[in-house]
Backbone bond lengths (Angstrom), bond angles and torsions (degrees), N, CA, C in turn:
res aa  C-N    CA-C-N  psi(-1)  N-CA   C-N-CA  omega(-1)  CA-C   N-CA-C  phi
1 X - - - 1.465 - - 1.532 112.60 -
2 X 1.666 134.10 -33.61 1.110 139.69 161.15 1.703 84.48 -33.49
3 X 1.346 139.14 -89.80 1.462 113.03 -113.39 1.556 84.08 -111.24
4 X 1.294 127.01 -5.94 1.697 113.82 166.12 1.187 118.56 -59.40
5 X 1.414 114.39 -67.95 1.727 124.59 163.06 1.334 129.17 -10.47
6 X 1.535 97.12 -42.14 1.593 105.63 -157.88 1.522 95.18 -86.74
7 X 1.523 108.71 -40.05 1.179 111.72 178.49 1.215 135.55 -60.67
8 X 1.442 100.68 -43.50 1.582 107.09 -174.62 1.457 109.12 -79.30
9 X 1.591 117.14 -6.40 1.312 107.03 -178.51 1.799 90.24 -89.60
10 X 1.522 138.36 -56.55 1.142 124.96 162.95 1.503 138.02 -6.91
11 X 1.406 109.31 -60.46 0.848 116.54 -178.45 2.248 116.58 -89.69
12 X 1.351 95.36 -7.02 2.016 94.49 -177.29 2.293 83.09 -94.72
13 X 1.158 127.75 -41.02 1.126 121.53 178.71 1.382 120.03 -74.14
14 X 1.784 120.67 -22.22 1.424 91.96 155.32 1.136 135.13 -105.20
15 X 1.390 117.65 -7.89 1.397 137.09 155.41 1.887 105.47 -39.71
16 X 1.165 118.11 -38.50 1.456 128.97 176.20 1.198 119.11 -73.12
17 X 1.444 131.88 -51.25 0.973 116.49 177.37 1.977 104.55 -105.81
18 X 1.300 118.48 33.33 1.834 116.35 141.31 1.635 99.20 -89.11
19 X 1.171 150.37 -19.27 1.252 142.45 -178.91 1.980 104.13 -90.48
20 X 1.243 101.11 -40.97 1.400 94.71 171.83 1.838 120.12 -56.62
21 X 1.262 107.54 -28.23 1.614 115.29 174.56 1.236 113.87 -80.97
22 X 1.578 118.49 -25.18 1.807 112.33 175.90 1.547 101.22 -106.90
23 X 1.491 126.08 -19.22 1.691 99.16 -171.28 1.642 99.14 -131.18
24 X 1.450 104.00 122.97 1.464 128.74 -166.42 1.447 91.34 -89.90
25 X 1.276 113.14 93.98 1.551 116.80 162.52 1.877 105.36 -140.13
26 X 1.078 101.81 145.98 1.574 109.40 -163.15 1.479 118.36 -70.05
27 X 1.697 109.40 -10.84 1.723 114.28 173.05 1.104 90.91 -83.67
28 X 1.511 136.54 -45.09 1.665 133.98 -147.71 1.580 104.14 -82.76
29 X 1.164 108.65 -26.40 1.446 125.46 -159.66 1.832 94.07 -87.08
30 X 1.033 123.65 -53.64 1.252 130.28 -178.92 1.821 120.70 -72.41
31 X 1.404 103.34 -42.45 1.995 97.07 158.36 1.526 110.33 -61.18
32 X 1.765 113.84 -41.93 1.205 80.21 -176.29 1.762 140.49 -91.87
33 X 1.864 95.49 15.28 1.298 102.16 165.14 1.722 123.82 -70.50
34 X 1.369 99.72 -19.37 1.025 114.60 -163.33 1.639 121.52 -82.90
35 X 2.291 85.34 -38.77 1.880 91.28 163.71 1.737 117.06 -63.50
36 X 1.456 118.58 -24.70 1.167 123.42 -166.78 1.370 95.79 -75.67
37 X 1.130 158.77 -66.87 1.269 141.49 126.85 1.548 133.60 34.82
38 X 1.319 105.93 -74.45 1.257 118.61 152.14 1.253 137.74 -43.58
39 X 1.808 113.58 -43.10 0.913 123.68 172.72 1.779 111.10 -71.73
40 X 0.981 123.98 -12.00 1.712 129.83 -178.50 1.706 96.46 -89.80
41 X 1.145 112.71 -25.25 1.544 98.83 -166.35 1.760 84.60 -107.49
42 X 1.583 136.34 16.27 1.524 115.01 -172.83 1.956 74.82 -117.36
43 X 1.129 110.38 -26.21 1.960 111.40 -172.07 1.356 90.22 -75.70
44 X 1.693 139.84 -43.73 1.611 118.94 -175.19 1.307 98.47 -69.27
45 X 1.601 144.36 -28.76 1.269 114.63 -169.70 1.710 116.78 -99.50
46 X 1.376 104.89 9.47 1.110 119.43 159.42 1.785 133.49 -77.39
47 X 1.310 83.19 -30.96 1.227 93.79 173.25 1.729 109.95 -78.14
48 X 1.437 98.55 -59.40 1.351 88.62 168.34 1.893 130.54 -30.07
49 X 1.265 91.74 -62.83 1.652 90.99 176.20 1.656 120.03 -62.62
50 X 1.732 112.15 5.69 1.497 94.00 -159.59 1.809 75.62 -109.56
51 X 1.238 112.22 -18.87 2.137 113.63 163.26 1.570 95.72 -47.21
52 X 1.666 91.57 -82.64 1.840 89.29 -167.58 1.525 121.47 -37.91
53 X 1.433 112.65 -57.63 1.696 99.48 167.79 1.436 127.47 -34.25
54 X 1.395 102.59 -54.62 1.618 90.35 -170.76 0.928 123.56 -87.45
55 X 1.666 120.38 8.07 1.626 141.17 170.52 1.141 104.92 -67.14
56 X 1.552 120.06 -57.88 1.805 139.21 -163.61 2.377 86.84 -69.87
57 X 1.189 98.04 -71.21 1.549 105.85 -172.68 1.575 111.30 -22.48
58 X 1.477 108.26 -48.99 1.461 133.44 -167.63 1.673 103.48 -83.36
59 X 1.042 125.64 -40.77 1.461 124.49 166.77 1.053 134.43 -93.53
60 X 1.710 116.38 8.06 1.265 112.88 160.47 1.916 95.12 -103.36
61 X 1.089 119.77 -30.57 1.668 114.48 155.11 1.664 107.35 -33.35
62 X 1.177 138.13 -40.71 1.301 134.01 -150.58 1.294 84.09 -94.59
63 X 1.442 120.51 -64.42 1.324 111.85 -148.44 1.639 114.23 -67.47
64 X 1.620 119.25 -29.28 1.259 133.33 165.19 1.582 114.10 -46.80
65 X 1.432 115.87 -51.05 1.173 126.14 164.59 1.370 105.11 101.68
66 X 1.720 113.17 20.14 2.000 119.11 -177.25 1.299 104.90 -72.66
67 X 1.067 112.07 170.77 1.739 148.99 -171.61 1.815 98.72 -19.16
68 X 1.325 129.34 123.98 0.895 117.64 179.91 1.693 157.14 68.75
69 X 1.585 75.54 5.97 1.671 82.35 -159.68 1.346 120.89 -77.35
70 X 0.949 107.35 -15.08 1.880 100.03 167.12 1.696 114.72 -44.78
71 X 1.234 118.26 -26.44 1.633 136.54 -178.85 1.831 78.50 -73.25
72 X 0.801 151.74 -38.92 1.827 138.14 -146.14 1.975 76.40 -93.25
73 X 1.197 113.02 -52.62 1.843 91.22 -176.77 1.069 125.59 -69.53
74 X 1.335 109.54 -34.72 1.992 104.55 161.53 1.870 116.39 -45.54
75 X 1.612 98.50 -46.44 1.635 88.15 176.37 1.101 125.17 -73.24
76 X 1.889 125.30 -21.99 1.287 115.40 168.27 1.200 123.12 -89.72
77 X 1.154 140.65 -19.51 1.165 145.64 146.77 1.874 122.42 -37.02
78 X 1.660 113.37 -52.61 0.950 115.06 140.63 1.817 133.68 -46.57
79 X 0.934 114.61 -51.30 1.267 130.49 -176.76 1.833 97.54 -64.92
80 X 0.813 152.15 -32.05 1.312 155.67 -173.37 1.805 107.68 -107.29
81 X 1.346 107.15 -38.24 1.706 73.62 164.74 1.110 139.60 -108.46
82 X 1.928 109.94 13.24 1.377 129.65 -169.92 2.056 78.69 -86.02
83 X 1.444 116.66 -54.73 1.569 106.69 178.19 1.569 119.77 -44.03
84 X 1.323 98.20 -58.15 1.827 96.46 174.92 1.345 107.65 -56.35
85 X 1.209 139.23 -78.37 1.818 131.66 -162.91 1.637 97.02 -41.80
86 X 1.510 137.03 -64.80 1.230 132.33 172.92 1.462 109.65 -30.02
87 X 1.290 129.07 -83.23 1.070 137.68 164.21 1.530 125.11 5.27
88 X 1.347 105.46 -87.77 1.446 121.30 179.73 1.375 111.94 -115.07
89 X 1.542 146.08 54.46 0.957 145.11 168.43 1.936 93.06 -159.62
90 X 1.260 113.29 -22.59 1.814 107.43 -169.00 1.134 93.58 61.21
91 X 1.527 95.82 152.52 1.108 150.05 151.39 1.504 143.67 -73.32
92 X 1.296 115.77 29.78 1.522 153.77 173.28 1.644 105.01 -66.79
93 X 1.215 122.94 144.66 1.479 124.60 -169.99 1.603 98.90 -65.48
94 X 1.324 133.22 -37.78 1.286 133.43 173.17 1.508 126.81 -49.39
95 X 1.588 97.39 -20.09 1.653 101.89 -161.34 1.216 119.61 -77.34
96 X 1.563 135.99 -176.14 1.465 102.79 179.43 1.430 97.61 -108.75
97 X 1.505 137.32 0.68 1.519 146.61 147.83 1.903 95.75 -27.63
98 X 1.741 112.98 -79.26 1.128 115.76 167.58 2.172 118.62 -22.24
99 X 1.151 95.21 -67.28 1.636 114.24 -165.92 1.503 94.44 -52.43
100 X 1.271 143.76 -70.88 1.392 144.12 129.14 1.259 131.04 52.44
101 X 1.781 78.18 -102.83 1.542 102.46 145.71 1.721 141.29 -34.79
102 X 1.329 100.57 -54.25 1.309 114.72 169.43 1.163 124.83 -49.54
103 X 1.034 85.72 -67.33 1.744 116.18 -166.36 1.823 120.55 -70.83
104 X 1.484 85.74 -40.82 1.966 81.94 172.18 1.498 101.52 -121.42
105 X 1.456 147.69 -9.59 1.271 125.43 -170.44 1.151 80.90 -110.29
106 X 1.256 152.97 -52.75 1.328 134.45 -178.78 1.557 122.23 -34.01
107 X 1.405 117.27 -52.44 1.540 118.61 174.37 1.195 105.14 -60.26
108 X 1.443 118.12 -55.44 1.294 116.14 -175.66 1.448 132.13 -22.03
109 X 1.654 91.55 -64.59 1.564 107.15 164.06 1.407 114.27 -60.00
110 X 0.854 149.16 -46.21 1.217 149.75 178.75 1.743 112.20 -39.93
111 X 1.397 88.51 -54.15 1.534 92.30 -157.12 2.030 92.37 -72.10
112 X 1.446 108.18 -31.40 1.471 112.37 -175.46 1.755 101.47 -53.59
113 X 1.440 103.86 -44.51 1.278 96.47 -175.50 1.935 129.69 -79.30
114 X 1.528 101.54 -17.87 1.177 94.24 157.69 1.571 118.96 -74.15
115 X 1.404 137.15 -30.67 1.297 107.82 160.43 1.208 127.80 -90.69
116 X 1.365 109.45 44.69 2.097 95.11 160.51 2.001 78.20 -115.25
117 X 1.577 120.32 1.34 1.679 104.02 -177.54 1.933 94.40 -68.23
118 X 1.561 113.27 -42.77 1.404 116.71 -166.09 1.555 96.55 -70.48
119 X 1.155 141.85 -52.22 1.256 149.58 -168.65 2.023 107.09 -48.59
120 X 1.516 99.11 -35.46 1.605 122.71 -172.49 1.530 93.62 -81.88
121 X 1.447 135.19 -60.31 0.979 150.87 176.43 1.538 103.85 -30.82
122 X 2.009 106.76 -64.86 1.439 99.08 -172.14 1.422 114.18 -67.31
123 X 1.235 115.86 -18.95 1.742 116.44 -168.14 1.584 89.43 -72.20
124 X 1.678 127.55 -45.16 1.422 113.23 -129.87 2.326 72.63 -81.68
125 X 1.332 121.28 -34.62 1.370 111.46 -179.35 1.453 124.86 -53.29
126 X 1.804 109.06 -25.59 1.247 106.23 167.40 1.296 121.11 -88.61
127 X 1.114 132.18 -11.47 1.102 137.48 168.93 1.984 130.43 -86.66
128 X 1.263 83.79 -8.32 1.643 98.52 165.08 1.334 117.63 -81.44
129 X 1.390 114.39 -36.59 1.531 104.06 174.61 1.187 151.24 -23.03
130 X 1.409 129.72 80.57 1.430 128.13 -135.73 1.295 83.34 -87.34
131 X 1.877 102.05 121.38 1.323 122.35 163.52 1.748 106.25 -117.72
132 X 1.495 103.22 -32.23 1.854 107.09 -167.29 1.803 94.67 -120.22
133 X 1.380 96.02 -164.39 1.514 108.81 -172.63 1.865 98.71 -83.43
134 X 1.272 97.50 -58.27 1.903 106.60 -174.74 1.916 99.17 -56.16
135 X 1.374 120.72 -19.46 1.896 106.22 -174.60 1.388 100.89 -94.54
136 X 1.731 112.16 -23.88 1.569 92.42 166.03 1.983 130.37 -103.12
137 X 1.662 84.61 5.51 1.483 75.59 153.13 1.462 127.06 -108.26
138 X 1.273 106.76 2.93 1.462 103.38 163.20 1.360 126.50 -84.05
139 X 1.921 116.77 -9.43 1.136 111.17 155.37 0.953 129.58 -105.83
140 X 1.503 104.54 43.04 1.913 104.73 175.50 1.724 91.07 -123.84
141 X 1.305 114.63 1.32 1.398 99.02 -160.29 1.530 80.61 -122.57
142 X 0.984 130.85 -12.30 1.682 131.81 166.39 1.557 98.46 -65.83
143 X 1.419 118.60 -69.81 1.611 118.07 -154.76 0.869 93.02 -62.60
144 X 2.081 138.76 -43.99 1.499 110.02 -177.97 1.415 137.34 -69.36
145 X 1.871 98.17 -15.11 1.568 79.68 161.76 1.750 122.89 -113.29
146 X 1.104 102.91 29.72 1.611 107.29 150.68 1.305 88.63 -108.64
147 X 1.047 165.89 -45.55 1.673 118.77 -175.94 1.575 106.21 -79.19
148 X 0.892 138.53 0.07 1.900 119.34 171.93 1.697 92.71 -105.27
149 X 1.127 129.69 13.50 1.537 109.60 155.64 1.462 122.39 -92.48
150 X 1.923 107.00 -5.08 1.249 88.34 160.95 1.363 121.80 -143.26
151 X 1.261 131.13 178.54 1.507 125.29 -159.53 1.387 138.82 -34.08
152 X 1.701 97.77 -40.60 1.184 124.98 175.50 1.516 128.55 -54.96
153 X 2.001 104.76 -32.51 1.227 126.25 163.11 1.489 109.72 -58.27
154 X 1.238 135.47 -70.03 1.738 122.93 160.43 1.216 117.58 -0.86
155 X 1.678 116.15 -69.56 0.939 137.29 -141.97 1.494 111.00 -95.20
156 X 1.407 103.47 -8.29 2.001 107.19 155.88 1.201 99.43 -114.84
157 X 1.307 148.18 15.90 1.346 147.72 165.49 1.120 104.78 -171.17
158 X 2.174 119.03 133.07 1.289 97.21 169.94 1.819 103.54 -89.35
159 X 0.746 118.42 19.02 1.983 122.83 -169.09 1.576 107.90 -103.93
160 X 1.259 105.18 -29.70 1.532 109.16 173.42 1.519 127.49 -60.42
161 X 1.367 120.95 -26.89 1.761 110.19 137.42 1.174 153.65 -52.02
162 X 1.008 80.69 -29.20 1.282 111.27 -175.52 1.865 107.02 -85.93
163 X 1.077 108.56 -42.71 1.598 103.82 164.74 1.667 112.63 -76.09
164 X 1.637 121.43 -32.60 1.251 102.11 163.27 1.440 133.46 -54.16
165 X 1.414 106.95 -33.52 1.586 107.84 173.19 1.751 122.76 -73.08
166 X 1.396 102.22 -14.81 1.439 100.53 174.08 1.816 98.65 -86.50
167 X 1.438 115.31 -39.60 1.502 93.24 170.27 1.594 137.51 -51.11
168 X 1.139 101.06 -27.95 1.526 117.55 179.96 1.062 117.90 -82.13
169 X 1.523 113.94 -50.40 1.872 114.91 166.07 0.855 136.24 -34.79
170 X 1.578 107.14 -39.45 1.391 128.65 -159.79 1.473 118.23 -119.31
171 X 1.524 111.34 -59.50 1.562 110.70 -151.89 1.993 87.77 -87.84
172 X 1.165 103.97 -39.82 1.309 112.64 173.08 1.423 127.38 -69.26
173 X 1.169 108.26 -26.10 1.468 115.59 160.42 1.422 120.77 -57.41
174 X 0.920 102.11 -55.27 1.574 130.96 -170.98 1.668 105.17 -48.95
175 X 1.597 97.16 -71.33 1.515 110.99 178.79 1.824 94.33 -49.39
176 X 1.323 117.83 -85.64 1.401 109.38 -174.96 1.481 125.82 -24.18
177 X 1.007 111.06 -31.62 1.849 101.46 -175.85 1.537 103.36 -91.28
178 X 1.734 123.75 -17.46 1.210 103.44 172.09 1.149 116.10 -86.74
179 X 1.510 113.87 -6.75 1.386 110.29 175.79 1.749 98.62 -67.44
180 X 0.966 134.76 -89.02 1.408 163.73 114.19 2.009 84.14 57.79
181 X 1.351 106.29 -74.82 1.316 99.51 170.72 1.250 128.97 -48.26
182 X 1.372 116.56 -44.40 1.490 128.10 -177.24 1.426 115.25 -43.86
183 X 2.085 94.49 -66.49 1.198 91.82 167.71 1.560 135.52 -28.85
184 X 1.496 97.73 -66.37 1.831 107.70 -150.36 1.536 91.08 -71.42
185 X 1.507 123.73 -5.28 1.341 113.48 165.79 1.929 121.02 -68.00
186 X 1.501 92.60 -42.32 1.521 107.35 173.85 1.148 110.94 -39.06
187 X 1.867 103.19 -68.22 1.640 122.05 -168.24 1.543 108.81 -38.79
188 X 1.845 105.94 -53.80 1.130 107.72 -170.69 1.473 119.53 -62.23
189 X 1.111 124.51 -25.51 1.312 139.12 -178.50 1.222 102.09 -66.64
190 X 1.519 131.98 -69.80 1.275 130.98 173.70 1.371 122.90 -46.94
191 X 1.899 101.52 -43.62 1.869 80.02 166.55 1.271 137.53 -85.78
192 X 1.453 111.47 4.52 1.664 114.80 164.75 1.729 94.92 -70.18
193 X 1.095 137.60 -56.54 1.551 134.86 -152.81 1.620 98.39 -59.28
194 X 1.124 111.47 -56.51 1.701 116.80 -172.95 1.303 105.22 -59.93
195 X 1.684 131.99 -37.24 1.143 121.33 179.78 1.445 118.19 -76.10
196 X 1.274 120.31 -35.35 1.754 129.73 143.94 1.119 115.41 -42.21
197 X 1.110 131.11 -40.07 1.626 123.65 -163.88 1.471 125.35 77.62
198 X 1.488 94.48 37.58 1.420 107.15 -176.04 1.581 93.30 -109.63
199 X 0.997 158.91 -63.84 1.225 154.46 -177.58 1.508 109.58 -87.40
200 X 1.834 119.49 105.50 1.300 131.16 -148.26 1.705 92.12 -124.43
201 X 1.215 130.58 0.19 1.115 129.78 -178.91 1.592 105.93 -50.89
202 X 1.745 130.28 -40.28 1.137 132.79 -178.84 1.621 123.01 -48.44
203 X 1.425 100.50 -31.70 1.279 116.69 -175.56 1.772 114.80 -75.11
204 X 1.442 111.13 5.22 1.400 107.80 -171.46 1.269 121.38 103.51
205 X 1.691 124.44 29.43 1.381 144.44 175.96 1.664 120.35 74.33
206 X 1.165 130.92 165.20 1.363 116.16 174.21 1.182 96.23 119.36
207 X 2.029 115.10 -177.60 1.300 111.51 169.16 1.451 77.46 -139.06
């Protein structure tokens, strides 16, 4: 009963709302405003439990005393007073929850994201290595459009923007939407199986 339950409710709730997206009738239309609903009040208590997990995960890290863990009290420590100031002070641009925010998770991210730019950098250098025909035309068609995205590109060609934007419009367009298709073909594939109960991995691995 663990993994029937789960299933058969999976699969009668999404089977319900794929009919709620093709058949406009005012009973079908109205349960399934109502599961969507549900789903906001089953995602807050999800979230909740995915805090407590990584609260317990992070404090038995501390108490063990493995690799790093002084970093596990910065996050709970963080993690508990970014909740309290939210909490009982809001979260209003005035607040100091807001100021916080700004001020240290904002850089934070920032700076996180300039190094996955160097991390991208070293991949895109190993991956230029012209060994075949497709690695050296992908690095001739890379450098031209990082150099016509920025000024300097003008300024050794005025036409070289002008060919970056036809690369992007087009050849890049192109590739992107079949990627883009591919995907939502995958997705869709996977979410017919889970709603069948053919792909049970969701349930906690196994068949």
């Amino acid at each position: 009963m663990r993994r029937e339950v789960p299933l058969a409710l999976t699969m009668i709730f999404g089977i319900f709302m794929i009919l709620e997206f093709f058949v406009r009738h005012p009973f079908i239309t109205n349960i399934g405003s109502e599961f969507q609903q549900w789903t906001i009040i089953v995602a807050a208590a999800a979230i909740v439990l995915g805090v407590l997990n990584v609260a317990r995960i992070h404090a038995n890290k501390i108490r063990t005393k493995k690799k790093d863990w002084p970093y596990s009290i910065f996050l709970i420590v963080g993690l508990v007073v970014m909740a309290l100031l939210g909490i009982v002070r809001g979260i209003g641009e005035q607040s100091f929850f807001n100021y916080l925010y700004i001020n240290a998770y904002v850089p934070m991210q920032g700076t996180m994201f300039s190094l996955l730019a160097f991390y991208i950098a070293s991949a895109a250098f190993r991956a230029f290595r012209i060994r075949k025909f497709e690695a050296g035309l992908l690095a001739i068609v890379a450098v031209i459009v990082m150099i016509g995205r920025v000024p300097i590109g003008a300024a050794i060609w005025d036409r070289l923007p002008g060919i970056t934007s036809y690369i992007m419009d087009y050849p890049n367009l192109a590739a992107k939407r079949a990627i883009l298709i591919g995907a939502a073909l995958g997705a869709i594939s996977t979410g017919m199986k889970v709603v069948l109960g053919i792909e049970r991995n969701v349930l906690g691995g196994g068949s």
